[in-house]
C-alpha positions as CSV (number, residue, x, y, z in Angstrom):
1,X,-58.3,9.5,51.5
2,X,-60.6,12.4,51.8
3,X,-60.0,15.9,49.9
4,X,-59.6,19.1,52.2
5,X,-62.8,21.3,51.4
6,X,-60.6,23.9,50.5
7,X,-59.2,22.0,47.8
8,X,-62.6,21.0,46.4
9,X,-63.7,24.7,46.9
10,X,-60.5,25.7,44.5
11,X,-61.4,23.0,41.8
12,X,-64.9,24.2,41.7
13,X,-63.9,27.7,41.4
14,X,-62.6,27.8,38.4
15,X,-61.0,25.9,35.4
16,X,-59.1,23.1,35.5
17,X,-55.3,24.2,37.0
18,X,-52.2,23.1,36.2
19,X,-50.3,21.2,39.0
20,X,-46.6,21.5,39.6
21,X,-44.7,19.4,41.6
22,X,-41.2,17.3,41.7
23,X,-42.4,14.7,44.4
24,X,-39.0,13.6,46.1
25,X,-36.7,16.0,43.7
26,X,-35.0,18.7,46.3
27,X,-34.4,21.8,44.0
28,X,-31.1,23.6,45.5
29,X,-33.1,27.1,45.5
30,X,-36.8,26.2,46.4
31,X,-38.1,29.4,46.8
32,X,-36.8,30.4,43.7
33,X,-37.7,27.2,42.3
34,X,-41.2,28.1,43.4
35,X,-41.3,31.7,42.3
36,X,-40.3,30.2,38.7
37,X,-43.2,28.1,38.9
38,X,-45.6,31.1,40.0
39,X,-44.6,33.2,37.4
40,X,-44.7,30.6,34.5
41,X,-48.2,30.1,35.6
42,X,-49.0,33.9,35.5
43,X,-47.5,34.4,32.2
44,X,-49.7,31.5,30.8
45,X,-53.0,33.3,32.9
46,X,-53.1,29.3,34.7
47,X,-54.9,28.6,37.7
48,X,-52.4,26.3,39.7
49,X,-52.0,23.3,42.5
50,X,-48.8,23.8,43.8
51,X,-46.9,20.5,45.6
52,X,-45.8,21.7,48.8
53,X,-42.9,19.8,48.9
54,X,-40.5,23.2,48.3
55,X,-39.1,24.5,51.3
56,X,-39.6,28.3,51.7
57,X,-42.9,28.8,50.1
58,X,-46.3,29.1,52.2
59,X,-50.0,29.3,51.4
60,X,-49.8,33.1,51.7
61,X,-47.8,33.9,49.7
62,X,-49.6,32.5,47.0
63,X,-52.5,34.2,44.7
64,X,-56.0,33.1,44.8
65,X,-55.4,31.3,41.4
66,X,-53.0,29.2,43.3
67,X,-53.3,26.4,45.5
68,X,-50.7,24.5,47.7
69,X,-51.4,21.0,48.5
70,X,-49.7,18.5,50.8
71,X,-49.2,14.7,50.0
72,X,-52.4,14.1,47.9
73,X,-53.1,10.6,45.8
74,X,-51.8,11.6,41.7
75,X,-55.0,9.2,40.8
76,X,-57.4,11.3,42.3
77,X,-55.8,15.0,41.4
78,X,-54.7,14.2,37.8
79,X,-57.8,13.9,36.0
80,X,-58.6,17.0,37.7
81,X,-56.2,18.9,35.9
82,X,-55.5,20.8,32.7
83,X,-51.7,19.8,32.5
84,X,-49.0,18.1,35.1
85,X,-45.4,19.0,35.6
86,X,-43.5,17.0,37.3
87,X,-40.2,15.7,37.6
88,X,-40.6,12.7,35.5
89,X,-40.6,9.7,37.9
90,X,-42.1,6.4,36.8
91,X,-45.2,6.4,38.7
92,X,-45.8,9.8,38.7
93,X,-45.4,9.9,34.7
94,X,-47.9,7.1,34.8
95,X,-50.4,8.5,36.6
96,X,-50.5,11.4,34.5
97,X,-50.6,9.3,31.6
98,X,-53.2,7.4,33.2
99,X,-55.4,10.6,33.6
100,X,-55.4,11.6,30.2
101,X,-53.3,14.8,30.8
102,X,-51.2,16.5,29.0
103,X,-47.2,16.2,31.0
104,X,-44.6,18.7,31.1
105,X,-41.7,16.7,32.7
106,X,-38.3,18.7,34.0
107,X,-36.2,15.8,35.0
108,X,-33.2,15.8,36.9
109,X,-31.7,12.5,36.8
110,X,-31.8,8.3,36.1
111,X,-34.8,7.4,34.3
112,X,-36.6,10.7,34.4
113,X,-34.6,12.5,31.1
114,X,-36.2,8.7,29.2
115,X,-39.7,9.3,30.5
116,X,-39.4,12.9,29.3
117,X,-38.5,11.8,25.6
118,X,-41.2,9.1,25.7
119,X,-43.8,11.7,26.5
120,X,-42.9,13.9,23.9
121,X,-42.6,11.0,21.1
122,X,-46.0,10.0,22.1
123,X,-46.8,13.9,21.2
124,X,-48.8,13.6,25.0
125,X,-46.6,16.3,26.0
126,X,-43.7,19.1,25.0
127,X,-40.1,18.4,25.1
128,X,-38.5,17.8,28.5
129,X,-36.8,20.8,30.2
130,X,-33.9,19.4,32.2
131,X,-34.0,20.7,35.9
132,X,-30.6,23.1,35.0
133,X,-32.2,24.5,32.1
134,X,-35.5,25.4,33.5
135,X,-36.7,28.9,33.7
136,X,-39.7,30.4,34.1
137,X,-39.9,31.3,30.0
138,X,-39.0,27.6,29.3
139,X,-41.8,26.2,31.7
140,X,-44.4,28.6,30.2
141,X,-44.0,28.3,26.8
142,X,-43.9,24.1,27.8
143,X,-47.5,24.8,29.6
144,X,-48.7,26.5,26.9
145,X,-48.4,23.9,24.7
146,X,-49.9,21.5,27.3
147,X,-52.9,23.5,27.5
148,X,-53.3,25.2,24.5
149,X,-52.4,22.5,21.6
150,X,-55.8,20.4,20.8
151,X,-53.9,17.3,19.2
152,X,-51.8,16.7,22.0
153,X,-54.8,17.4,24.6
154,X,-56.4,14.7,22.2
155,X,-53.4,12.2,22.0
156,X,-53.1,12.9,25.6
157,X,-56.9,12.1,26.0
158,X,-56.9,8.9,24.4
159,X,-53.2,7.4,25.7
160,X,-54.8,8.0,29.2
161,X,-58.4,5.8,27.9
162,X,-56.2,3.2,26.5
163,X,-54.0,3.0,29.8
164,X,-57.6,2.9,32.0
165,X,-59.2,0.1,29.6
166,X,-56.5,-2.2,30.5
């Protein structure tokens, strides 16, 4: 797998974003669903790499502190990034464990509400916000303290060198 230039052009650009995306979850509303995420990431002044797997949402509509990728490997785009949020799937939760980054996890259902709680007891991320309750307030205070909250970017840090070393 190769990066689009553009991509690498965005990552260069800037500082590291925050990527947003619920993989296989289909969100009922997902142009609203997007337009929360956009405007949690404005209110936090986040750069952002935005899943495209949301109907309704293009690559213009987005600001230039935004960018929409397609199917692109977790293990390569993680460590890139400031903070994940994501629906909370096993392997995705993994992989951003695995790159050291802080995870905001919105679960909707099975195992996803356990790998939410886990993250926060290992203080590697905030509290989950369950899919119904999210808004655009609950997603930016939850990437704020992602980003913003030097022991967890430190737990987060380590928990990612440990899973690497194995």
């Amino acid at each position: 797998w190769q990066p689009q230039p553009e991509l690498l052009d965005f990552l260069a650009g800037g500082p590291p974003p925050v990527y947003i995306g619920f993989g296989s979850m289909a969100s009922r509303e997902p142009r609203e669903t997007a337009e929360m995420a956009l405007e949690a990431l404005r209110r936090t002044g986040q750069r952002g790499v935005l899943y495209a797997g949301w109907g309704g949402l293009h690559k213009e509509d987005l600001p230039d502190t935004v960018f929409m990728v397609g199917s692109t490997p977790h293990s390569w785009l993680f460590p890139r990034m400031a903070a994940v949020v994501h629906h909370g799937g096993a392997g995705t939760t993994a992989e951003g464990l695995r790159a050291g980054a802080p995870t905001v996890i919105t679960p909707f259902v099975l195992d996803q509400p356990f790998w939410g709680e886990r993250v926060r007891a290992l203080g590697v991320g905030p509290a989950p916000i369950p899919q119904q309750k999210l808004t655009a307030e609950r997603l930016a205070a939850a990437i704020s303290a992602a980003v913003g909250d030097p022991a967890m970017l430190q737990r987060a840090a380590a928990c990612g060198a440990a899973i690497r070393a194995e």
